[in-house]
Steps between C-alpha positions, in 0.01 A plus 500: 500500500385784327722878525209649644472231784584699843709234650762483211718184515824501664686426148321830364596708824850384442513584139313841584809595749783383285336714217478803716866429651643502109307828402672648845802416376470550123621872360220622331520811311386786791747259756793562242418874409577558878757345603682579100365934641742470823848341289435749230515768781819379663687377190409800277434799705689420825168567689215355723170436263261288559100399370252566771235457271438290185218395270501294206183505285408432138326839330421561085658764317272757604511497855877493424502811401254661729723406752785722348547879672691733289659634811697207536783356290358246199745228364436312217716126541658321209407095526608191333256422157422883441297477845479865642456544863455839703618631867390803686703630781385733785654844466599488870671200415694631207625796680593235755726291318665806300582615813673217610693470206638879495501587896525169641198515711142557531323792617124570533275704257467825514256701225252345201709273334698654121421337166629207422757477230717244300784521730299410780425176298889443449542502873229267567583241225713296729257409707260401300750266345639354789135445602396264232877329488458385836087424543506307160810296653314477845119346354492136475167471278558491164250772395625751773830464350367528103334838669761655661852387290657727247317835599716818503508840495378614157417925487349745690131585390387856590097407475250221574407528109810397418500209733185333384668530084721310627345248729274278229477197720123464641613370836705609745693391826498804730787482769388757748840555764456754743887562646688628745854670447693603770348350795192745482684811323228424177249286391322481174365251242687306255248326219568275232289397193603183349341336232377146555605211284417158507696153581458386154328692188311315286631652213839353573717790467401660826733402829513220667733304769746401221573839424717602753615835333158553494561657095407399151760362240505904356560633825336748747341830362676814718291795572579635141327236348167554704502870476524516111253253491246751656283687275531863449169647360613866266266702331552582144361853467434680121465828579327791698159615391278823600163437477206694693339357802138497282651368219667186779116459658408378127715296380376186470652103346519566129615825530815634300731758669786654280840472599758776384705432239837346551359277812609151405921594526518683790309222732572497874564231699373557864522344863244482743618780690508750179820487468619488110728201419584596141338538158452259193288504187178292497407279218405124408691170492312216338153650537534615827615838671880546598721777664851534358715662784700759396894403555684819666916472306743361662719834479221706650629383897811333387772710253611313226868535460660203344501366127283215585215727647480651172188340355307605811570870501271574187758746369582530134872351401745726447797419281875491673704806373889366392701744705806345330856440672576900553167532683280674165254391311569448127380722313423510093731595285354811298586570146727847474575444838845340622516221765629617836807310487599691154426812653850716605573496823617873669859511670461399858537782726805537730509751809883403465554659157353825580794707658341745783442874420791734566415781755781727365366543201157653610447868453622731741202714635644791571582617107091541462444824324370802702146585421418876462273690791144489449298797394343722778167480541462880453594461166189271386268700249162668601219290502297780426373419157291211633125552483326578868302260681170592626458295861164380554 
């Protein structure tokens, strides 16, 4: 009997309900997602949350990120083997769950929801990994589990742009859970971008159901790893040059435009954004062109204060001075000149040996001599004789 025969055998019709009675009963990876959503609310937050909506689907890189709002909060996840997953969490829902965790309860929106920011992400870190502890324990096929084990919270990222540097898988499994917290209080979306892996990788190094730390023999690569692994593009710029807009409109390949002297030491390393990330001096390394970055000293944030810091200070060396046991340097001896120790030393002065003055013996006042009366005045000569001046 053929499968497309309308009156299927009674042996098939069994096997058709005992298949569909095992996939009722099997925990697939949108059954465990909701029932791991309503322990992670009771255990963790001491609140009612449940999924009244889910949707699993597989999506590429691209629609990935178009499915990222800046609005909301963006979380990249740290895997096992490097693998780099990402979570987005409804603003509504983040405001929900810090306010459970500071007030204790749950209170509606009010206002355009704030910015979100990297303590938001702290708060919401537990439940992300309390999500994946208990749905990767829940699955029973082997390739749900190899999806969802060993994700957890990695960083915040504040832009979609950032996401997809991250993200460098092709395809992704998209957990869509709309929940509930609070019995009604808010609702909001909670998605989840997981890179897919298969059972067994040809390669042989990939994961498999023998590897049940689902890691390499040199270990898992943290978010540290991935993110200096991203590339950075800088702009390496000479100089700045004035040149008419006429002069621009005919330049042509082949043409030669002088640079101002000096150019090649003072090059400027630049971001994207403009910003200037320090200076170097441009020239070639085995035929080809290189930038030498200009090392800033040591001493120049830091103060160099102890002996060992001396060759970084760039200071000349400056000989000790012997100060000697009395505290003063030696000096040279001079010829004609005596040594300090031969010189003679003056009696030491005693306010003891000096007996106090004797106030009898001071001068009585009163045997002054008189002084004689001055002149009158009437008695002055003439002044006469002196010659007479005309006033103007």
């Amino acid at each position: 009997m053929s499968a497309s025969d309308p009156n299927p055998s009674v042996l098939r019709r069994k096997t058709a309900a005992g298949q569909q009675q095992h996939q009722a009963r099997s925990v697939t990876v949108a059954k465990a997602m909701r029932l791991s959503i309503a322990k992670v609310g009771l255990d963790t937050f001491d609140m009612a949350m449940q999924a009244i909506g889910l949707l699993v689907e597989d999506r590429s890189q691209e629609a990935c990120i178009d499915m990222m709002d800046a609005a909301n909060l963006l979380v990249l996840l740290d895997g096992p083997q490097g693998r780099v997953g990402a979570a987005m969490i409804d603003a509504g829902l983040v405001g929900g769950l810090i306010q459970q965790q500071t007030m204790g309860r749950v209170v509606s929106p009010v206002g355009d929801p704030r910015e979100m920011t990297a303590t938001d992400a702290a708060m919401c870190a537990p439940l992300l990994d309390a999500l994946f502890d208990k749905a990767s324990a829940a699955v029973e096929d082997e390739a749900d589990r190899l999806l969802l084990r060993g994700f957890t919270f990695g960083a915040r990222s504040e832009e979609p742009r950032l996401v997809a540097m991250a993200l460098e898988g092709a395809e992704y499994r998209v957990i869509r859970l709309t929940l509930d917290l609070a019995k009604g209080v808010r609702q909001g979306d909670l998605v989840l971008f997981l890179p897919l892996v298969p059972l067994h990788d040809p390669d042989g190094g990939g994961l498999d159901a023998s590897d049940d730390a689902g890691q390499v023999e040199h270990g898992p690569r943290n978010m540290t790893d991935v993110v200096m692994l991203l590339e950075a593009e800088l702009m390496v710029q000479l100089c700045h040059v004035r040149i008419n807009l006429s002069d621009l409109t005919r330049l042509s390949p082949g043409d030669t435009v002088l640079l101002p002297p000096g150019t090649f030491p003072r090059t400027r390393i630049m971001a994207q954004s403009g910003k200037c990330l320090g200076t170097g001096t441009l020239g070639q390394v085995d035929g080809q062109r290189a930038l030498q970055i200009d090392r800033e000293p040591a001493h120049a944030n830091q103060p160099q204060r102890r002996q060992s810091d001396q060759p970084d200070v760039d200071m000349p060396t400056v000989a000790q001075v012997d100060m000697g046991a009395g505290g003063l340097p030696a000096l040279p001896d001079i010829d004609g000149v005596p040594a300090l120790d031969d010189m003679p030393m003056l009696p030491s002065f005693d306010e003891a040996d000096m007996p106090p003055p004797q106030v009898d013996e001071l001068p009585d006042l009163n045997s002054l001599p008189e002084l004689d009366d001055l002149p009158d005045l009437a008695d002055l000569p003439d002044l006469g004789d002196l010659p007479e001046i005309k006033s103007a």
